[in-house]
PDB file with SEQRES, HELIX, SHEET and CRYST1 records, atoms N, CA, C and O in Angstrom:
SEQRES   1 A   62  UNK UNK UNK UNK UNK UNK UNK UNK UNK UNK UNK UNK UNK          
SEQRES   2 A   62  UNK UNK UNK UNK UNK UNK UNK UNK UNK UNK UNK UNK UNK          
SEQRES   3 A   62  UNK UNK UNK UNK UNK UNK UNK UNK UNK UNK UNK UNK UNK          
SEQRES   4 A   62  UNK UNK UNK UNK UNK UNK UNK UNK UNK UNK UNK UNK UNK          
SEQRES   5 A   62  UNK UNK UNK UNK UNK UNK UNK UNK UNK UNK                      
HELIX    1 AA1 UNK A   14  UNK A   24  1                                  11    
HELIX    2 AA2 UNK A   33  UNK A   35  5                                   3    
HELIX    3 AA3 UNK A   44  UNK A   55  1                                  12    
SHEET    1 AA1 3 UNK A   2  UNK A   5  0                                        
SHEET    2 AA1 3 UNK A  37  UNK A  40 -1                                        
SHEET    3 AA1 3 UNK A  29  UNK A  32 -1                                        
CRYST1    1.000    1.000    1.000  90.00  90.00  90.00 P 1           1          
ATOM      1  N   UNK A   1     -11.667   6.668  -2.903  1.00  0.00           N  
ATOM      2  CA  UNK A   1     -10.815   5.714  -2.228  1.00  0.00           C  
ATOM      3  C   UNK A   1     -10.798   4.397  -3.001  1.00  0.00           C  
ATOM      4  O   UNK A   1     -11.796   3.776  -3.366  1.00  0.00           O  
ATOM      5  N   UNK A   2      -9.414   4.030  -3.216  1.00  0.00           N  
ATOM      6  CA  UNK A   2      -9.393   2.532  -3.838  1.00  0.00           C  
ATOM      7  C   UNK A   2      -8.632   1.550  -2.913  1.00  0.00           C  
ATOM      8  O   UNK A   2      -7.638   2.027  -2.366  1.00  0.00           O  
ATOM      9  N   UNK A   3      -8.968   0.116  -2.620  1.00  0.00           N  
ATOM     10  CA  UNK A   3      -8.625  -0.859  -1.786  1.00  0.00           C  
ATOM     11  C   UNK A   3      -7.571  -1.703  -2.689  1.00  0.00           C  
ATOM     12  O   UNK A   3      -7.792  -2.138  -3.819  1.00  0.00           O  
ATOM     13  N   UNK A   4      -6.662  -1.803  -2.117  1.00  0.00           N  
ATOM     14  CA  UNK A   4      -5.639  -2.728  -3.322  1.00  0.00           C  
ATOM     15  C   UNK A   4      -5.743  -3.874  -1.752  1.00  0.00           C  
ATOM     16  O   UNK A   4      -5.865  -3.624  -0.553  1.00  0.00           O  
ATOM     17  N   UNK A   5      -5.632  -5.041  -2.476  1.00  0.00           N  
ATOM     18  CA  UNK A   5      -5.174  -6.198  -2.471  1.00  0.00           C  
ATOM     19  C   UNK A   5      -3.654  -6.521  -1.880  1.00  0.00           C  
ATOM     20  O   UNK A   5      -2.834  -6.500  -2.798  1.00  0.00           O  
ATOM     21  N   UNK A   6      -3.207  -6.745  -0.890  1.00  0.00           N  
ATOM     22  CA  UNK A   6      -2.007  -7.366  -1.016  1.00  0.00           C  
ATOM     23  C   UNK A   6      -1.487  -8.499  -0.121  1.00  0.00           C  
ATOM     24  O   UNK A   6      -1.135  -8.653   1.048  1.00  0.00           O  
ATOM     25  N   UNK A   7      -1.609  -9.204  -1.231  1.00  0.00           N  
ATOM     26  CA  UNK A   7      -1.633 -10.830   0.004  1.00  0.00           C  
ATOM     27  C   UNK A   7      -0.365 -11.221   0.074  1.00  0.00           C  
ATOM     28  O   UNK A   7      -0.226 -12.307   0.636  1.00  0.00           O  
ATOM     29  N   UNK A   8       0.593 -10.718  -0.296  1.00  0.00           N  
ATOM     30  CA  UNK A   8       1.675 -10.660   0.385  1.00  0.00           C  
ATOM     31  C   UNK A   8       2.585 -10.120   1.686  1.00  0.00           C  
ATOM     32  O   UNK A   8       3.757 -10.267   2.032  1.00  0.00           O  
ATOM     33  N   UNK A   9       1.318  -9.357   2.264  1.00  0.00           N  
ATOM     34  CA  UNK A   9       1.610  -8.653   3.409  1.00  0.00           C  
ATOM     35  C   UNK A   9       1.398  -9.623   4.541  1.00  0.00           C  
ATOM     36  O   UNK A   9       0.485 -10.436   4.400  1.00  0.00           O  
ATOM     37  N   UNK A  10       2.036  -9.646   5.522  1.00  0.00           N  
ATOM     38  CA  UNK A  10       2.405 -11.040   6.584  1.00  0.00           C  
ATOM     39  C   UNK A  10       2.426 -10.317   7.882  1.00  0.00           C  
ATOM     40  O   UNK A  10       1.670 -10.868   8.683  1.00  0.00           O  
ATOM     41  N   UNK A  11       2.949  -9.412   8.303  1.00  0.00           N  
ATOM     42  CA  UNK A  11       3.334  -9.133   9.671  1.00  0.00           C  
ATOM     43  C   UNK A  11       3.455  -7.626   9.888  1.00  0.00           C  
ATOM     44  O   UNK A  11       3.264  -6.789   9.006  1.00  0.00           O  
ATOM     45  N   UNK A  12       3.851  -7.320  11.369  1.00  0.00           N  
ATOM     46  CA  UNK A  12       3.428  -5.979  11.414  1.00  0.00           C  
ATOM     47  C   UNK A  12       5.040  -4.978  10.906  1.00  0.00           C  
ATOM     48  O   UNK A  12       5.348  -3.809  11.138  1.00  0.00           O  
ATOM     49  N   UNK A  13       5.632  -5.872  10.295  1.00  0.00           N  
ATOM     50  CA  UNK A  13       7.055  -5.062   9.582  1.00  0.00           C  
ATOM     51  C   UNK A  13       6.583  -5.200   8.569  1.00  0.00           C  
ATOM     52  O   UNK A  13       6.932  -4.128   8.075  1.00  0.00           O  
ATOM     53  N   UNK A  14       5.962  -5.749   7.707  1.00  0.00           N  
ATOM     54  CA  UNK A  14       5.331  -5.575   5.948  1.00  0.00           C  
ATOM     55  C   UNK A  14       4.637  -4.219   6.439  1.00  0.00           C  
ATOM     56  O   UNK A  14       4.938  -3.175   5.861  1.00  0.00           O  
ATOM     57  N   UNK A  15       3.591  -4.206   7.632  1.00  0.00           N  
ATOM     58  CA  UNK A  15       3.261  -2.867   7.608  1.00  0.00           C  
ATOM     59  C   UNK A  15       3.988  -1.473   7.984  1.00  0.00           C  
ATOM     60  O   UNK A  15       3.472  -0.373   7.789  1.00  0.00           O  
ATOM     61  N   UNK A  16       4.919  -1.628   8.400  1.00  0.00           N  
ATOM     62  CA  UNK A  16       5.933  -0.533   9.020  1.00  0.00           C  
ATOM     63  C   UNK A  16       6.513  -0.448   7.573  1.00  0.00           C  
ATOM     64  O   UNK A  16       6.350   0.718   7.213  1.00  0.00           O  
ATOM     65  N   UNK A  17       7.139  -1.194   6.552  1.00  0.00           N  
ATOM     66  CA  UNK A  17       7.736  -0.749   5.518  1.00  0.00           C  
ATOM     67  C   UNK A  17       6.868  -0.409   4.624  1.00  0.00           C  
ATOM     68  O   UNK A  17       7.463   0.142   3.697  1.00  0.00           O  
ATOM     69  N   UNK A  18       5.112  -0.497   4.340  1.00  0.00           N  
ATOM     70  CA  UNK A  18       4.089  -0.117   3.543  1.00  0.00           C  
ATOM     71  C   UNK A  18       4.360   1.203   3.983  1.00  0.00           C  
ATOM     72  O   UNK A  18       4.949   1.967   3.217  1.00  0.00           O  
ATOM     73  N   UNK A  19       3.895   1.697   5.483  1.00  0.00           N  
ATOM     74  CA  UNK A  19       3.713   2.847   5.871  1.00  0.00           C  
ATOM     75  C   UNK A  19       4.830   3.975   5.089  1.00  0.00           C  
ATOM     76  O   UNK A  19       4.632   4.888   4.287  1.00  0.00           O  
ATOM     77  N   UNK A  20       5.827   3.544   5.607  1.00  0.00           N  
ATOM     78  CA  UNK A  20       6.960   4.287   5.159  1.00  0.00           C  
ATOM     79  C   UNK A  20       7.207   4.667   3.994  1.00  0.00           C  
ATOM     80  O   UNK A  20       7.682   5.752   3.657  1.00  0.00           O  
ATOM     81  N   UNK A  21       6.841   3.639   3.224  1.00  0.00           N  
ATOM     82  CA  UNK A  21       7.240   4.062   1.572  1.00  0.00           C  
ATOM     83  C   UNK A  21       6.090   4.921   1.290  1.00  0.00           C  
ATOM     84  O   UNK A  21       6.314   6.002   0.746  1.00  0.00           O  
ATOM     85  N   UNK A  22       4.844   4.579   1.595  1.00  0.00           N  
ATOM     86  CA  UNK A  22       3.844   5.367   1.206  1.00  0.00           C  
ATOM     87  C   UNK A  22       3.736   6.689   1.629  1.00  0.00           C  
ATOM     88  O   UNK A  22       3.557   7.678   0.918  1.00  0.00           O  
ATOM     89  N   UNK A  23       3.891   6.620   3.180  1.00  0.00           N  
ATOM     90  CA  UNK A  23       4.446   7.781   3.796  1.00  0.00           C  
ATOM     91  C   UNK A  23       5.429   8.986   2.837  1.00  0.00           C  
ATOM     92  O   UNK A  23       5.276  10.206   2.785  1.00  0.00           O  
ATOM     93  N   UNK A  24       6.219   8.314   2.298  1.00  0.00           N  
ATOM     94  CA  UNK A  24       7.505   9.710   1.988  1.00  0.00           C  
ATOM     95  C   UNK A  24       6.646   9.808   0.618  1.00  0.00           C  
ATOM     96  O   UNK A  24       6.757  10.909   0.078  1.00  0.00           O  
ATOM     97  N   UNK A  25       5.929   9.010   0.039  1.00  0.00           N  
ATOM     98  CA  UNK A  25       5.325   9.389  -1.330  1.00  0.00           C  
ATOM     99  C   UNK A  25       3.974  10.189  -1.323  1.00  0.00           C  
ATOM    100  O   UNK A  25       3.038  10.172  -2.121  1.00  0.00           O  
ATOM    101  N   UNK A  26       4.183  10.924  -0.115  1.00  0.00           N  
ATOM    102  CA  UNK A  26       2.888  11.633   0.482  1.00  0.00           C  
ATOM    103  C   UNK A  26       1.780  11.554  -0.311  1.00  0.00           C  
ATOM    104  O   UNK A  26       1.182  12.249  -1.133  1.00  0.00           O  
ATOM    105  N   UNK A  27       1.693  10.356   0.264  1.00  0.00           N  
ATOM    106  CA  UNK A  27       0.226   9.398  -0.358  1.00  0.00           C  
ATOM    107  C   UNK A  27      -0.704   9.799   1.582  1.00  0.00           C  
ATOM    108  O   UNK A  27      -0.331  10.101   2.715  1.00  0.00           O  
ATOM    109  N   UNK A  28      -2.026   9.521   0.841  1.00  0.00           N  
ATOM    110  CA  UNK A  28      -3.047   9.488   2.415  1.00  0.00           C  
ATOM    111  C   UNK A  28      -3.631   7.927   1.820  1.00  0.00           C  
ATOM    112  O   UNK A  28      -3.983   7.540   0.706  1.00  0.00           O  
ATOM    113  N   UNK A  29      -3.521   7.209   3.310  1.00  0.00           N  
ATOM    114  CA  UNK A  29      -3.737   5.595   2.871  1.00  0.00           C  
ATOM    115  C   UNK A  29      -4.224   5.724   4.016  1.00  0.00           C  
ATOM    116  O   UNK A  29      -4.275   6.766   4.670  1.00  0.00           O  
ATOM    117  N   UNK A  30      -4.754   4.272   4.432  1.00  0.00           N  
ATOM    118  CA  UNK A  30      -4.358   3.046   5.512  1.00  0.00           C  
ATOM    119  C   UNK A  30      -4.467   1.514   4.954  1.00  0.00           C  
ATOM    120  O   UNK A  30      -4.872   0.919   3.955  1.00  0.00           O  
ATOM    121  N   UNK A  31      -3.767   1.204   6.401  1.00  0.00           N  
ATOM    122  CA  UNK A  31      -3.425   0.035   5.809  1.00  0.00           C  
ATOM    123  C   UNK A  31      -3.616  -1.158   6.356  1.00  0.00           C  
ATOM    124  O   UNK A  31      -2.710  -1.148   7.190  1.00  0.00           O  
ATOM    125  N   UNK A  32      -4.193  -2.260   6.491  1.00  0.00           N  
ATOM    126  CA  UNK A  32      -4.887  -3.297   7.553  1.00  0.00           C  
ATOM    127  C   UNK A  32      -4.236  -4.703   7.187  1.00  0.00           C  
ATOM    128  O   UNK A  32      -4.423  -5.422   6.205  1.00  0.00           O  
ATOM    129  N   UNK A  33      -3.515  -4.841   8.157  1.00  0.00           N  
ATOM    130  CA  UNK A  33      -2.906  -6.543   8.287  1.00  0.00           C  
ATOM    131  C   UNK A  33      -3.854  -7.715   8.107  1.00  0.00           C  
ATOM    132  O   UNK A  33      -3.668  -8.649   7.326  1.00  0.00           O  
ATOM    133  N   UNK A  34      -5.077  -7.533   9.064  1.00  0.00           N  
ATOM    134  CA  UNK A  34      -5.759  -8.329   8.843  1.00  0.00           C  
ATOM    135  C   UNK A  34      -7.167  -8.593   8.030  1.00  0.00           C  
ATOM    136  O   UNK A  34      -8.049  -9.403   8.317  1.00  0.00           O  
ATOM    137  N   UNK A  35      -7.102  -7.497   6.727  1.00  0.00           N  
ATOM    138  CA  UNK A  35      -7.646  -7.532   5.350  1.00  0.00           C  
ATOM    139  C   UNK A  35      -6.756  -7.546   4.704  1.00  0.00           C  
ATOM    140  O   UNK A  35      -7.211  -7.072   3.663  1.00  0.00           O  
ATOM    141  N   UNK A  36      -5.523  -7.795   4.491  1.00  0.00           N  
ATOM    142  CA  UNK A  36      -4.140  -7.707   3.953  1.00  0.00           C  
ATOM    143  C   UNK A  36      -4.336  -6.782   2.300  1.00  0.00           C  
ATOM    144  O   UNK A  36      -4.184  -7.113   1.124  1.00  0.00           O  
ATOM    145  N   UNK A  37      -4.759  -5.469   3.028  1.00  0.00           N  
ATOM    146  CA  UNK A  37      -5.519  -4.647   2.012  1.00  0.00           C  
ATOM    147  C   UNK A  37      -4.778  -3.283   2.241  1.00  0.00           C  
ATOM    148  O   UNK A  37      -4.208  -3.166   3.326  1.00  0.00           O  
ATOM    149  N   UNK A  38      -4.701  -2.049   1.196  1.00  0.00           N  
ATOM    150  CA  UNK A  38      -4.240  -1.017   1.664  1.00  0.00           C  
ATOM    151  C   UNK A  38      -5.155   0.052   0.208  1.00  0.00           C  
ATOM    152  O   UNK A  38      -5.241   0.005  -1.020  1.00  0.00           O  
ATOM    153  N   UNK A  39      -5.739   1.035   1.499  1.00  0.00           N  
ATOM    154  CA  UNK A  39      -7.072   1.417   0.879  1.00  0.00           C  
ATOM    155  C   UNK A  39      -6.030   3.094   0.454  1.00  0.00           C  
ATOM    156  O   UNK A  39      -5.323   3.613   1.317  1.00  0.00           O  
ATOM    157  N   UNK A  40      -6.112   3.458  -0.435  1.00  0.00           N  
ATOM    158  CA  UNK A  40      -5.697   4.661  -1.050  1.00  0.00           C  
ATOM    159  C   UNK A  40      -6.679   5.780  -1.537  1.00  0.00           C  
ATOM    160  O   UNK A  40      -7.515   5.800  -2.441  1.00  0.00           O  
ATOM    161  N   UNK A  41      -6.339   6.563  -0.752  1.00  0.00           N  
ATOM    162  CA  UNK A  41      -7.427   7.463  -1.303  1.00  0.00           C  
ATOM    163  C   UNK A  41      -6.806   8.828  -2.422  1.00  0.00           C  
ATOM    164  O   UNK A  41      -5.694   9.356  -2.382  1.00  0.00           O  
ATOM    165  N   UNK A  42      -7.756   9.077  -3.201  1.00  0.00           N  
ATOM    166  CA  UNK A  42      -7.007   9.345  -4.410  1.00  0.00           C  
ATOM    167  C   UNK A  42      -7.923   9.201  -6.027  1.00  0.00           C  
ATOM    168  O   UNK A  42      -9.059   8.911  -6.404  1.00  0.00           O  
ATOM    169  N   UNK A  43      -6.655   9.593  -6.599  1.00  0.00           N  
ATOM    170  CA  UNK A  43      -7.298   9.476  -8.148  1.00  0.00           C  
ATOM    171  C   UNK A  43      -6.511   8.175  -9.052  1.00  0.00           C  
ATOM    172  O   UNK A  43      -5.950   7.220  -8.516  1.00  0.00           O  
ATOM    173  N   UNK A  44      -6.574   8.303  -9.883  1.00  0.00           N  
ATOM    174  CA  UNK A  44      -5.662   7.282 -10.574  1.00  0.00           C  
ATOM    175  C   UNK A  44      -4.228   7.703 -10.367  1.00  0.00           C  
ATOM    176  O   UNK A  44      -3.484   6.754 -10.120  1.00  0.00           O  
ATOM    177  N   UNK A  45      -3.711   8.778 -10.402  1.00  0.00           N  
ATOM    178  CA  UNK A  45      -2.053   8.880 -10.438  1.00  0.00           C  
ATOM    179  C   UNK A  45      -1.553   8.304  -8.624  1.00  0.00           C  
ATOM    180  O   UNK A  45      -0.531   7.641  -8.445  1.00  0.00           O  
ATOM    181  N   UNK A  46      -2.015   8.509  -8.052  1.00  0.00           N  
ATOM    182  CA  UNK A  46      -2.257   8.033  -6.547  1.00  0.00           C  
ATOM    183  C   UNK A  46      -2.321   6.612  -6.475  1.00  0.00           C  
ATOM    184  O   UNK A  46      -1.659   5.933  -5.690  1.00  0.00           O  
ATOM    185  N   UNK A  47      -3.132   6.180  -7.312  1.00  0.00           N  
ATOM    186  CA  UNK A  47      -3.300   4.524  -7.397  1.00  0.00           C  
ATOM    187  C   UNK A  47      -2.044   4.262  -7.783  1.00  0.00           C  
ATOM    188  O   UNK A  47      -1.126   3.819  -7.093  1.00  0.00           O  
ATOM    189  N   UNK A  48      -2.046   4.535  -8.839  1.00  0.00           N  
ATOM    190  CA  UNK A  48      -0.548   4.265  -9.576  1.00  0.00           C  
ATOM    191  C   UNK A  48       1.095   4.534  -8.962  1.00  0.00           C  
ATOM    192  O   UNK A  48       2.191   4.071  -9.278  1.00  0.00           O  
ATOM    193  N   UNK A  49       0.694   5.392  -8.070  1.00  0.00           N  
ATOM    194  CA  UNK A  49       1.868   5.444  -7.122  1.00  0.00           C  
ATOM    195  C   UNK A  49       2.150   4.745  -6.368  1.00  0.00           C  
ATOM    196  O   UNK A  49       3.339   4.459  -6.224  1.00  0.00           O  
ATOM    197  N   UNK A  50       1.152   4.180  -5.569  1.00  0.00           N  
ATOM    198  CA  UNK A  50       1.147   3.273  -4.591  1.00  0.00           C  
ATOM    199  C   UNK A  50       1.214   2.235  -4.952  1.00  0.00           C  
ATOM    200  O   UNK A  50       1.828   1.441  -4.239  1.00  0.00           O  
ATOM    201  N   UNK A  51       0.583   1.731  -6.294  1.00  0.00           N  
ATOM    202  CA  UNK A  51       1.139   0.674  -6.707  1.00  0.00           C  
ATOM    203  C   UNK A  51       2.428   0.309  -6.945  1.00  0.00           C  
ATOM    204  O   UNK A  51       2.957  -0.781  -6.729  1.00  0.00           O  
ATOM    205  N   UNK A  52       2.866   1.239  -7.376  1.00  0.00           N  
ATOM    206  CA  UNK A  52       4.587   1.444  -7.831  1.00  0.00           C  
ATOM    207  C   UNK A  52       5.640   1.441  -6.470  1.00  0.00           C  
ATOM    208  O   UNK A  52       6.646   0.734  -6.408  1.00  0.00           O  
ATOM    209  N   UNK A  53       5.329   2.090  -5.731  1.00  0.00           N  
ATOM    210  CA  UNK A  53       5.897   1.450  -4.320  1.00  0.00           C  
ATOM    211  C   UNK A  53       5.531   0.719  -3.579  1.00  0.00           C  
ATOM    212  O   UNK A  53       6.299   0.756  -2.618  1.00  0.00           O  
ATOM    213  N   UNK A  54       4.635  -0.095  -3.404  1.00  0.00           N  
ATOM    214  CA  UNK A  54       4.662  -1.030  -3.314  1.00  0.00           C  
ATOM    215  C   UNK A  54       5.445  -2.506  -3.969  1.00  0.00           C  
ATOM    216  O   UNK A  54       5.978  -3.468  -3.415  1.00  0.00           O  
ATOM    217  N   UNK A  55       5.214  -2.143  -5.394  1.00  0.00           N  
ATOM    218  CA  UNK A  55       6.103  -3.207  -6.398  1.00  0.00           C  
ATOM    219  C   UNK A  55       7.661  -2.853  -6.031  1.00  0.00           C  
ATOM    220  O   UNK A  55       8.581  -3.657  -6.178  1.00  0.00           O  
ATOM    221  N   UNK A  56       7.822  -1.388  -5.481  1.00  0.00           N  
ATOM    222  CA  UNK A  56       9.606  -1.403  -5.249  1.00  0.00           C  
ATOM    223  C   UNK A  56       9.624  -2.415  -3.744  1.00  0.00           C  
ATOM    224  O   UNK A  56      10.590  -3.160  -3.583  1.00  0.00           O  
ATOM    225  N   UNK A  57       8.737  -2.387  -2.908  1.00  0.00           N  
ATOM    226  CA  UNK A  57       9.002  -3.081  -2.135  1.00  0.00           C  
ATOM    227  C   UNK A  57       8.891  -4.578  -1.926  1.00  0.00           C  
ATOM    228  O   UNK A  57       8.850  -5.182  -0.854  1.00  0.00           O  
ATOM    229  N   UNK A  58       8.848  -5.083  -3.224  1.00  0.00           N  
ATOM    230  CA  UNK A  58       8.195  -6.775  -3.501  1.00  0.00           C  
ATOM    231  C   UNK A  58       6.751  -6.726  -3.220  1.00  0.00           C  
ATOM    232  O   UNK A  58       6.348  -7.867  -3.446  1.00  0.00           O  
ATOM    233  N   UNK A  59       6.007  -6.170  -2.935  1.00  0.00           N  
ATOM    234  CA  UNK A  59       4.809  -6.571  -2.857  1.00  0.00           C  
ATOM    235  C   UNK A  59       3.824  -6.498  -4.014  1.00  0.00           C  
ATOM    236  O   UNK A  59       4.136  -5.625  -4.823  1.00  0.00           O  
ATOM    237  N   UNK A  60       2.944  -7.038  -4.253  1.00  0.00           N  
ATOM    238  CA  UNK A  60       1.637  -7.727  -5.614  1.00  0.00           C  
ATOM    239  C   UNK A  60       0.688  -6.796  -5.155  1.00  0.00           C  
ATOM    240  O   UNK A  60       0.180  -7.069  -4.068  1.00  0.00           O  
ATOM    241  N   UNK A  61       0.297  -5.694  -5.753  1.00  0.00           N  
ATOM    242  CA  UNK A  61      -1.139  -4.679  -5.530  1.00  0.00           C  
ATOM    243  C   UNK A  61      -1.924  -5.494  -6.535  1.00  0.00           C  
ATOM    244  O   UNK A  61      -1.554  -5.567  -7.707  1.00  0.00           O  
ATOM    245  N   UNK A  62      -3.118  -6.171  -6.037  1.00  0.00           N  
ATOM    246  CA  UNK A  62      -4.244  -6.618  -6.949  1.00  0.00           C  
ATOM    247  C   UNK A  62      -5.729  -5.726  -6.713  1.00  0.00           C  
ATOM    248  O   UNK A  62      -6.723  -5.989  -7.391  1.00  0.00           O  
TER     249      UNK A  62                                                      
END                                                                             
C-alpha cells in the first residue's frame, strides 16, 4: 500500500470525483478528506495510475 498526498483535495465532491475516476480504473484505494491522502494499494503500475488520474483530474499526488 502507498499513501499519496493530495492537498488539493477540499470537500466531499473532490472525493466523489477521486472515487470515480479511480473507481473505473479498477484501482482498490481509499480515500480520506481529512488526511487529504489517498492510500493505493498496489505495485508501482497502480501507483502510477492513480497518479495519472488523478493529474487528469487537476489534482497534485505527492
Amino acid at each position: 500500500m502507498t499513501t499519496l498526498k493530495v492537498p488539493d483535495m477540499h470537500c466531499e465532491k473532490c472525493v466523489a470525483r477521486i472515487t470515480n475516476a479511480l473507481n473505473e480504473a479498477k484501482l482498490s484505494f481509499s480515500v480520506s478528506l481529512a488526511d487529504k491522502t489517498v492510500t493505493v494499494d498496489g505495485g508501482a503500475e497502480e501507483i502510477e495510475k492513480a497518479k495519472s488520474e488523478l493529474d487528469d483530474l487537476g489534482f497534485t499526488a505527492e
